[in-house]
Each structure stands twice: as structure tokens, then as C-alpha cells.
C-alpha positions in Angstrom: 6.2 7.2 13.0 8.9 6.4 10.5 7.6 5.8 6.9 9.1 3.8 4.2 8.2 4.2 0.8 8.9 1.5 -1.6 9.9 3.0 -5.5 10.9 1.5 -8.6 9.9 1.2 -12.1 6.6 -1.3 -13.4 7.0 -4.8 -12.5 9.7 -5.0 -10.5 7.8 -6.5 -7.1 7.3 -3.8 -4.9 3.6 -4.8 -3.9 4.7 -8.1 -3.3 7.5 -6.9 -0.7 4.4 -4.4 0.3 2.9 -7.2 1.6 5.6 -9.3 2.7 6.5 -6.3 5.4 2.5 -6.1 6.1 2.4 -10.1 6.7 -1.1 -9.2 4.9 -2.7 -9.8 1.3 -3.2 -5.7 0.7 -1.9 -4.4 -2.8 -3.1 -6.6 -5.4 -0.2 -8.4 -7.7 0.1 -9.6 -10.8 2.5 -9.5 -13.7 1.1 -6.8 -15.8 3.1 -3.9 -16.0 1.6 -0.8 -14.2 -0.9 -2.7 -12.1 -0.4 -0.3 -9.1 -1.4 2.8 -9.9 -2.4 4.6 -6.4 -0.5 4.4 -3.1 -1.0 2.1 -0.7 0.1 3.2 3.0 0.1 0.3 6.0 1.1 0.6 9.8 3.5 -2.5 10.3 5.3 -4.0 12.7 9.1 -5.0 12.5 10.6 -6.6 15.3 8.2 -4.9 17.8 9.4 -1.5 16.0 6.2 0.3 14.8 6.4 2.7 11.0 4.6 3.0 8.3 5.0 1.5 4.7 3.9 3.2 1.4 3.2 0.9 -1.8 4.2 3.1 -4.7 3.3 3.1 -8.6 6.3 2.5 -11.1 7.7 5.1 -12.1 6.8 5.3 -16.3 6.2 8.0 -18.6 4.7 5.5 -21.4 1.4 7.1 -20.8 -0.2 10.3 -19.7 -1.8 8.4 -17.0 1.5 6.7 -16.1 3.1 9.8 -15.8 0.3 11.2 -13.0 1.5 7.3 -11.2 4.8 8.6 -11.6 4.1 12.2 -10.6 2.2 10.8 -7.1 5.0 8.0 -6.4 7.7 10.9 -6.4 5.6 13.0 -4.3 5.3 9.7 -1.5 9.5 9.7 -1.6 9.5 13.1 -0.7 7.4 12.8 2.6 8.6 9.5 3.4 12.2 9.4 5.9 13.2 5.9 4.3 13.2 4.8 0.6 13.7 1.6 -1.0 14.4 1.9 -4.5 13.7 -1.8 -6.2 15.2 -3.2 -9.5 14.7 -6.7 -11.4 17.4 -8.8 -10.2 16.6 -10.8 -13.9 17.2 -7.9 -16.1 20.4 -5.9 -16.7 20.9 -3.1 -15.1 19.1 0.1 -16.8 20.1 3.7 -17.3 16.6 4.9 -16.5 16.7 3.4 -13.0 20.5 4.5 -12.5 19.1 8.0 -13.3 15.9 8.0 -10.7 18.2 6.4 -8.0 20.4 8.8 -8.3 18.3 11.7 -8.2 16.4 10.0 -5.0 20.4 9.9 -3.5 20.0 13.3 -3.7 17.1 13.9 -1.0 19.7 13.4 1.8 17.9 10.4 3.1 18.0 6.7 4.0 18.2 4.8 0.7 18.8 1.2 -0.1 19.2 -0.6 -3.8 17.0 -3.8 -3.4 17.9 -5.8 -6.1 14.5 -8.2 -6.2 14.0 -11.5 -7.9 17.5 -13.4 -6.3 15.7 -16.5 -5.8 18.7 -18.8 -5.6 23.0 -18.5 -4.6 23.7 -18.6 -8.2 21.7 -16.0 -9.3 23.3 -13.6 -5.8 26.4 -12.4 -8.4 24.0 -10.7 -10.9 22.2 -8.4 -7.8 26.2 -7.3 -7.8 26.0 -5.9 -11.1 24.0 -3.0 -10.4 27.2 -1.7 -8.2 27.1 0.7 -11.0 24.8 2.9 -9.4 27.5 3.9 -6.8 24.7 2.7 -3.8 26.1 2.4 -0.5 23.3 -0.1 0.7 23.0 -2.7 -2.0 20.5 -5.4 -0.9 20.1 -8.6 -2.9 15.8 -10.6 -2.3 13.9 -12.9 -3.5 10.1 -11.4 -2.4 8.8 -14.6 -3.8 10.7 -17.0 -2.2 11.9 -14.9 1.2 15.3 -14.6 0.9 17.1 -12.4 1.9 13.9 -10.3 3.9 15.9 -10.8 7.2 19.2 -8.6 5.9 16.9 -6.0 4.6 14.6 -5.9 8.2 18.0 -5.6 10.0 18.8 -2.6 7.6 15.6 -0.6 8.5 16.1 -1.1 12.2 18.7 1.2 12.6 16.4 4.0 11.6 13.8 3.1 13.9 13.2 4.2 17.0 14.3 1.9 19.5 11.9 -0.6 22.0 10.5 1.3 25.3 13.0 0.1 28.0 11.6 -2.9 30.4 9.8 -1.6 33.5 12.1 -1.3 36.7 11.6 -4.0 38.8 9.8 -2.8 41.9 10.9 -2.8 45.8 8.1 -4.3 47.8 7.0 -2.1 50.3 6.8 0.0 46.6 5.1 -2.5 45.0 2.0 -1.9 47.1 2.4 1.9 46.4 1.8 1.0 42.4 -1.0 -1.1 43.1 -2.8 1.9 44.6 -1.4 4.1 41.6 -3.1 1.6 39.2 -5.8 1.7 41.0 -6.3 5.3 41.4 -5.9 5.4 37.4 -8.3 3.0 36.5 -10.9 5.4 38.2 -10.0 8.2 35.8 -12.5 8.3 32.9 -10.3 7.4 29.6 -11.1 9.4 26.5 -13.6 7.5 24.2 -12.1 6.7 21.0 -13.3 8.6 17.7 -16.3 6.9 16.3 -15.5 6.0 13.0 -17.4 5.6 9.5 -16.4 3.8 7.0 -17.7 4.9 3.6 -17.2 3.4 -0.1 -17.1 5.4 -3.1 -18.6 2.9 -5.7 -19.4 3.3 -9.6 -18.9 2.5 -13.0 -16.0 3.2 -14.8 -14.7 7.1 -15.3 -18.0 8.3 -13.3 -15.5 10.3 -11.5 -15.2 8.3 -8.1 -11.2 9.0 -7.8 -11.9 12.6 -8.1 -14.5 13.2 -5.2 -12.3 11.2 -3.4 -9.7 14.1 -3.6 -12.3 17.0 -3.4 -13.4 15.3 0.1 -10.5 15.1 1.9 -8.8 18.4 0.1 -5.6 16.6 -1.5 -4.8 14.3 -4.6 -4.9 11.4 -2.8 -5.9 9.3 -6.0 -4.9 8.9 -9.6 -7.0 10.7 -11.9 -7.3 10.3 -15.6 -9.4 9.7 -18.3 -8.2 6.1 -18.8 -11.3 4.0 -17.7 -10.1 1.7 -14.9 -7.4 4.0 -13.9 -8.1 2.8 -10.2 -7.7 -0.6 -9.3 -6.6 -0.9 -5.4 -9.1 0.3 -3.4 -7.4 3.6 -2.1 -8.1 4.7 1.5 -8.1 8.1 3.0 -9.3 9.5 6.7 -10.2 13.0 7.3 -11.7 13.9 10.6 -15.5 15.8 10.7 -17.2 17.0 13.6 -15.7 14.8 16.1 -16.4 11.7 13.4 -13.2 10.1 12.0 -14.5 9.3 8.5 -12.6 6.5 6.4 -13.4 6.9 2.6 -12.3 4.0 0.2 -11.8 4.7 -3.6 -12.9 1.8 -5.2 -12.1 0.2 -8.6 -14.4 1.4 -11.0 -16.9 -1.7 -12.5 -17.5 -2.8 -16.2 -20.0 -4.7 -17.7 -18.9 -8.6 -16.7 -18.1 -9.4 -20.1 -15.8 -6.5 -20.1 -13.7 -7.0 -17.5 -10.3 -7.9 -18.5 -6.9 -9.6 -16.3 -6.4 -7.4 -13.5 -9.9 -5.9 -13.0 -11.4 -9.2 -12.3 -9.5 -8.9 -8.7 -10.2 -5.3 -8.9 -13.9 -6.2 -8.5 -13.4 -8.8 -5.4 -12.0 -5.9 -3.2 -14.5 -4.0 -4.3 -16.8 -6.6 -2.7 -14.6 -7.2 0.1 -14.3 -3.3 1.0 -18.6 -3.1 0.7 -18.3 -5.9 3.6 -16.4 -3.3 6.0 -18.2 -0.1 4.8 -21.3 1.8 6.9 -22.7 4.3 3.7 -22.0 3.9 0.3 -21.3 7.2 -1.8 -23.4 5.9 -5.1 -21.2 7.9 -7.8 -24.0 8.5 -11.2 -22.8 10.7 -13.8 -25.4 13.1 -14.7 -24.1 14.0 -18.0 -25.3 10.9 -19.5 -28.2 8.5 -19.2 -27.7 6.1 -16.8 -28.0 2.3 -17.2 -28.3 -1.4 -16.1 -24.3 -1.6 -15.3 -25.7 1.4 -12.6 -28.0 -0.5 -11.5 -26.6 -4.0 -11.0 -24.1 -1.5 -9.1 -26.7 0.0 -7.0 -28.0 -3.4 -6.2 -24.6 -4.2 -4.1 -25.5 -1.5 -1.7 -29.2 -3.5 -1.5 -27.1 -6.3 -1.1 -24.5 -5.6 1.7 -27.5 -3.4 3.7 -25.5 -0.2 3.5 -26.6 3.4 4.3 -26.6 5.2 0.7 -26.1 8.6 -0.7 -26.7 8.7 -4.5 -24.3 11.4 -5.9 -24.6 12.9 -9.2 -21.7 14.1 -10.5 -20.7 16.1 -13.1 -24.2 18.4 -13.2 -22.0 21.4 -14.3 -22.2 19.5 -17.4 -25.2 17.9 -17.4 -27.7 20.5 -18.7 -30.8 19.1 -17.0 -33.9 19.9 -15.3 -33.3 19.4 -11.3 -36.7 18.2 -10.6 -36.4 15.9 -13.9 -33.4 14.1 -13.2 -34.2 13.8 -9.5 -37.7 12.3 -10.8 -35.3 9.9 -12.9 -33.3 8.5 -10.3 -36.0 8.1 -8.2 -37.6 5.9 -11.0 -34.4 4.4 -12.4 -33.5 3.5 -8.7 -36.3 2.7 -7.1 -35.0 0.2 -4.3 -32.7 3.0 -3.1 -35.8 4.9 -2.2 -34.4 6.2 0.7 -31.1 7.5 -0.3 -30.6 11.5 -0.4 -29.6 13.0 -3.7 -27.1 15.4 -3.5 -25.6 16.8 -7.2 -22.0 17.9 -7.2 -18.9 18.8 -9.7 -15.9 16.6 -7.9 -13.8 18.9 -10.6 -14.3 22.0 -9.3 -15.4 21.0 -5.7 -18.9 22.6 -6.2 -21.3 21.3 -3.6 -18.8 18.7 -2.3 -18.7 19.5 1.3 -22.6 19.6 1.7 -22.0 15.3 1.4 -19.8 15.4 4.6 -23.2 16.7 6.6 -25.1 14.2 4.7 -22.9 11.2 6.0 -23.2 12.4 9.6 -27.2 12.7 9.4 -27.3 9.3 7.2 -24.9 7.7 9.7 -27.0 9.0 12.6 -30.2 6.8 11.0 -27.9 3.7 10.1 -27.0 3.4 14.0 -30.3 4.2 15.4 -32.3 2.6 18.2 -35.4 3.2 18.1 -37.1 2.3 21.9 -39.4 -0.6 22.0 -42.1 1.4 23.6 -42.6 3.6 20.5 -42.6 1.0 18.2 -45.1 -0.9 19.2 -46.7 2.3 19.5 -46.0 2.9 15.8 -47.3 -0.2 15.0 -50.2 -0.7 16.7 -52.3 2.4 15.4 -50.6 1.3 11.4 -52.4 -2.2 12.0 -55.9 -0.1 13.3 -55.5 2.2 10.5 -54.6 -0.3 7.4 -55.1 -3.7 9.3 -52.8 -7.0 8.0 -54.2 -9.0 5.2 -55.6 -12.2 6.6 -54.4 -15.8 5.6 -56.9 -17.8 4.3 -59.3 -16.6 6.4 -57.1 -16.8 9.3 -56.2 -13.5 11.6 -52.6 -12.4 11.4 -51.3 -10.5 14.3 -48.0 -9.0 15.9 -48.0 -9.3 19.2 -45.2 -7.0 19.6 -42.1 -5.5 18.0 -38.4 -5.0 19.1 -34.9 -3.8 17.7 -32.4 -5.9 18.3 -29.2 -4.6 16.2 -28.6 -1.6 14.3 -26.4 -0.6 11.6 -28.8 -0.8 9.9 -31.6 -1.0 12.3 -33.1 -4.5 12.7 -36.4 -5.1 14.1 -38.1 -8.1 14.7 -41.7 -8.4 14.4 -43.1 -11.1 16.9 -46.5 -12.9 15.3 -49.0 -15.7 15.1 -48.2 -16.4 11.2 -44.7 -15.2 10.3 -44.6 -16.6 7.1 -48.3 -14.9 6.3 -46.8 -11.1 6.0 -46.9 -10.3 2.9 -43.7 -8.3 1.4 -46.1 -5.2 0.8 -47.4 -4.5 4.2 -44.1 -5.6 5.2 -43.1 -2.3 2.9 -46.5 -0.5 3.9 -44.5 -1.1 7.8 -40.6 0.1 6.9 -42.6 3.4 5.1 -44.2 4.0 8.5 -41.4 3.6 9.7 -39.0 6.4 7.7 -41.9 8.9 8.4 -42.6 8.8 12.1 -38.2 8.1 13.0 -37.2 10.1 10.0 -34.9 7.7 8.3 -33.6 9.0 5.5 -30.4 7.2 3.9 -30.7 3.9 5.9 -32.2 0.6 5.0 -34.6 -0.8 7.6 -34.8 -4.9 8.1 -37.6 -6.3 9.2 -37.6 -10.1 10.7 -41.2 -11.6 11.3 -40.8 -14.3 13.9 -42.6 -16.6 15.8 -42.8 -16.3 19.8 -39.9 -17.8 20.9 -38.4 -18.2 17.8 -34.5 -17.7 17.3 -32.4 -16.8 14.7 -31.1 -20.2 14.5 -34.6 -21.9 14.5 -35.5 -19.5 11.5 -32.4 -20.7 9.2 -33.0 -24.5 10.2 
């Protein structure tokens, strides 16, 4: 498909067109300079016309990190076959943009001058003012108040490729034919869709999340620098695996709550919102210092939103550390993430990084198991005659049986006399039974007592 990138310096409202095209909240805006930092790429629809838009940073040299933005955003104009350069309608026009349109000219493709922030007729003779760039398409918007969209959607449509012609309108002695043609194809066994896993980097601040990102999928997809907070979209990337499409999110690195400042407090809701959508989270530690209670109030989210987990250390080429020692200290530091595999890695120099890609198929394998009823209450019955269930007051507790009834992660309920009598160890003493006998390593197991009869509904009333 056709892709158009949108480029042009800090500030000047190319996430908020981003998401006008998208008809979708995606890139986060705001009016602090820099505030997208990685690329943001989105199928849309124009008219029916399908292509692909790319969200770029502004292109700045103020900072080291700025210029890696501005590095990566040049990079996205020379793969894209459309480019929308976008200046402040408000300001005057600046030699620095004149320059980097100019050079863009120079690719031999589409390009438009979008003058942004028009927002009323009077204001239209300043978006003329930039006709000293020597643009052949100048386009005068208002992103925040819609004007003008329409002109610049009519614009792109030439480039894209025109709507599939309307079926021909069928004879009727041929119209029976097709129906038997249809027919005849629905038979045909359709090629299954890739299964797809959806995985979240997550970590504090500068643990290195943006670089395994890149090591993963073999390309600087992300921003890296040692700015802390460098990333704040969550950036996406696929890579197929082994038949597996797997969809890795970047996301913003997190602060102590005191600490976070303007644009990281909506950093911190995707982050949320992306946990919602994910399968496994990729726990990012860095070994090369001690860990602490920001890592775990981080590690509790993955408790929280029942993901499978992988708990990656990172940086161990410059850690210095005893293996069995620092696995002994995650284990202790993190104890409700018992089950996660720990896997160390350098994302810098890619060492160990491609053993994680196995460890997401085997982990994902456990998240979306079934286990058969049959063997579960096999499980279960010779766990209750070997360590039998604490009684209540006297009173016998029992399971009468046990079923799954969703996965991802697996779900079982446990059917019994006094529901509300299992106490949270034995309920642990059950799940550890559990991981042994199904080997379920990386996945959290839920159990649900219920009474017979019992629904979901009856048990939140």
C-alpha cells in the first residue's frame, strides 16, 4: 500500500493530523515541544482508498536525543511514496524549514506544504506567505478545528490506487452458474490466519526496553538514548516466528509517581491501556544495579492484568554477578512472579536475545492451554488424598469436581460444598500442583471456587 509520512519540525501538529486521518486517539498530543519521539505507522482509510500513515518526530538538533528523532523521521521520508511536510501557520516562515523542504523536494516524490493552524478566513493570507519555499502544493489547515482536511484528502487521492470496479451485472441463466461457483468455493478450505501474540516490553526508566525492542525484531525501530523517558508512545513492531506473528509494544518507561512530570502522566495510561491488549509481558530488570520497589509496583501490573511473564535481565555483560545469586534474588525480590522464566541478555550487543523468541512461543503455549477435565479431576483428587483440605469449623470441605472454562490464562473453576472455606494457601498448594503435573511455566493460573450451580453473575451479586 501507499504510505504517507507526515514531517516537520516540534510542535507544529503533525500527531494531531495523525490522528485526524486515523479517525482514532493514537499518537499522544500535547504542547510540549518534542513530545513525539518514535514513529507511529497506521493502516487508514480515505474514501474507501486503503495506505498507510507514518507519525514522525520533529525534526531538531537541540539535543543528542533529538537528533536520533530527527535521524529516524528522515529515514521514514525515504521509504515512504508521499510526504507531507507541516509548518505553524502562526509563526513566520523559517529558514530551517525552507531548507528541510527543500532537500525533501529533492527525493523526486509527492510532496505537499501544509501550512497547519489556519483556523479562521482571516488568518488563510498568512498560510500564503510561506510561497517562499517555491512548493507546488501549498495546503492551508486547521487540524484543530477541521478545516481545510477535505482539500488535503482530495490531494492524496490522486496517488492512490483507484476503487476495484463494481461487479458486472450478471445474465440469468449466468447467475445460476455463480451461485454454483460460490458454492463450490465455499467448500475450499480457506488458509487460517496467523495466530498472533501480543507482547509488552514494560520497565522502569532507561532499563533498556527501547533497545531489546530493536535487537528482537533486527532493526532500529525505536529511539534510543540515555535520556530517561526517551520513549513515550508506545511503539509497535511485528516480526513473524515459527508460523507465530508476534506484535511487540515498546512501552514508556515508568517513574516513581511523584516523579512523573507533563507528558509522562499520559505516557503511563497507554502503558495501561497497551497491558489490557497484551498476552506476555517481557519484564525488562537491569542487572547492573539493585533492583527496587518502582520494579516491583511494575511487576505487580503484570499480577494485575493476568499476563504470561518473562523476566529479562538485561545488561548482565555489565553486571558482574553470580548467576545462581542473582537468579536467587529475583526469585526473592519477585516472588509473585514465581512462575516467570529468567532469561539474562545484553539488548546492546544482541547477546542471548533470540533465545526470548522460543521462550514466548513455549510461555504462549501454557497461557492458551486447555487442560481436559478428565485429568484434572484426576490431579485433584489424589492432591486432596495426599494433603486433604483444611476443614471449616469442624465442617468437611470438598470439591466435587473441577473444569476449565477459559484460557489465556487458563481458568478453572473448582465446584464445592463451602467456596468461601478454601483457604488462599491450599488454593496455592492447588495452582503448584498444577505447574508441576501440566508444566506451566510463564503463565498465571486462576482458580474460581464455586458453588454447584453457581454463575459468574451470582458470585459478583
Amino acid at each position: 500500500m501507499i504510505t504517507i509520512a507526515l514531517l516537520g519540525r516540534p510542535n507544529v501538529g503533525k500527531s494531531s493530523l495523525f490522528n485526524r486521518l486515523a479517525k482514532e486517539r493514537i499518537a499522544i498530543t500535547s504542547d510540549v515541544s518534542g513530545t513525539t519521539r518514535d514513529t507511529q505507522t497506521r493502516a487508514i482509510d480515505i474514501d474507501g482508498r486503503q495506505c498507510f500513515v507514518v507519525d514522525t518526530g520533529g525534526l531538531d538538533e537541540s539535543s543528542a536525543l533529538f537528533e536520533s528523532v530527527k535521524a529516524k523521521s528522515l529515514q521514514s521520508a525515504q521509504k515512504a511514496d508521499i510526504i507531507l511536510y507541516l509548518v505553524d501557520g502562526k509563526m513566520y516562515p523559517d529558514e530551517e524549514d525552507r531548507k528541510l523542504f527543500y532537500s525533501l523536494s529533492k527525493l523526486g516524490k509527492p510532496i505537499a506544504l501544509v501550512v497547519n493552524k489556519i483556523d479562521n478566513d482571516k488568518e488563510s493570507e498568512r498560510a500564503w506567505e510561506f510561497g517562499s519555499f517555491g512548493a507546488e502544493v501549498l495546503l492551508p489547515i486547521s487540524v484543530s478545528h477541521n478545516r481545510g482536511t477535505v482539500a488535503l484528502k482530495q490531494w492524496l487521492l490522486q496517488f492512490l490506487p483507484p476503487l476495484e470496479e463494481e461487479p458486472l451485472e450478471l445474465e440469468e441463466d449466468e447467475d445460476d452458474f455463480f451461485e454454483e461457483f460460490v458454492q463450490d468455493r465455499e467448500q475450499i478450505p480457506q488458509e487460517p490466519e496467523e495466530p498472533i501474540i501480543n507482547i509488552g516490553i514494560i520497565g522502569r526508566v532507561n532499563v533498556g526496553k527501547s533497545s531489546l525492542l530493536n535487537a528482537l525484531v533486527g532493526e532500529d525501530r525505536a529511539v534510543v538514548s540515555d535520556v530517561a523517558g526517551t520513549t513515550i508512545d508506545p511503539v509497535d513492531e511485528s516480526m513473524f516466528y515459527n508460523e507465530f506473528k508476534l506484535r511487540f509494544v515498546d512501552t514508556a518507561g515508568l517513574r516513581r509517581r511523584g516523579k512523573i512530570e507533563g507528558i509522562e502522566r499520559h505516557a503511563l495510561n497507554r502503558t495501561q491501556a497497551v497491558l489490557e491488549r497484551t498476552d506476555i509481558a517481557l519484564l525488562v530488570l537491569d542487572a547492573s544495579e539493585p533492583f527496587t520497589e518502582l520494579d516491583e509496583r511494575i511487576a505487580g501490573m503484570v499480577e494485575k492484568f493476568e499476563l504470561g511473564c518473562i523476566i529479562v535481565l538485561n545488561k548482565w555483560d555489565k553486571a558482574q554477578k553470580d548467576f545462581k545469586n542473582s537468579i536467587e534474588g529475583v526469585r526473592d525480590r519477585f516472588k509473585f512472579l514465581s512462575y516467570a522464566p529468567i532469561i539474562t541478555v545484553s539488548a546492546l550487543s544482541k547477546k542471548r536475545v533470540p533465545k526470548i523468541l522460543d521462550r514466548i512461543l513455549d510461555v504462549y503455549a501454557n497461557y492458551a492451554r486447555r487442560i481436559p477435565t478428565s485429568k484434572l479431576n484426576a490431579l485433584f483428587k489424589e492432591t486432596s488424598i495426599r494433603h486433604p483440605i483444611p476443614s471449616d469449623k469442624g465442617k468437611l470441605v470438598k470439591i466435587y469436581f473441577a473444569t476449565q472454562f477459559d484460557t489465556c490464562p487458563p481458568r478453572i473453576a473448582l465446584v464445592m460444598n463451602r467456596p468461601k472455606a478454601l483457604h488462599f494457601s491450599y488454593k496455592r498448594y492447588l495452582i503448584n500442583q498444577l505447574r508441576e503435573t501440566f508444566e506451566l511455566e510463564g503463565t498465571p493460573i486462576v482458580l474460581i471456587p464455586r458453588k454447584r450451580g453457581e454463575s459468574d453473575e451470582d458470585r459478583e451479586s
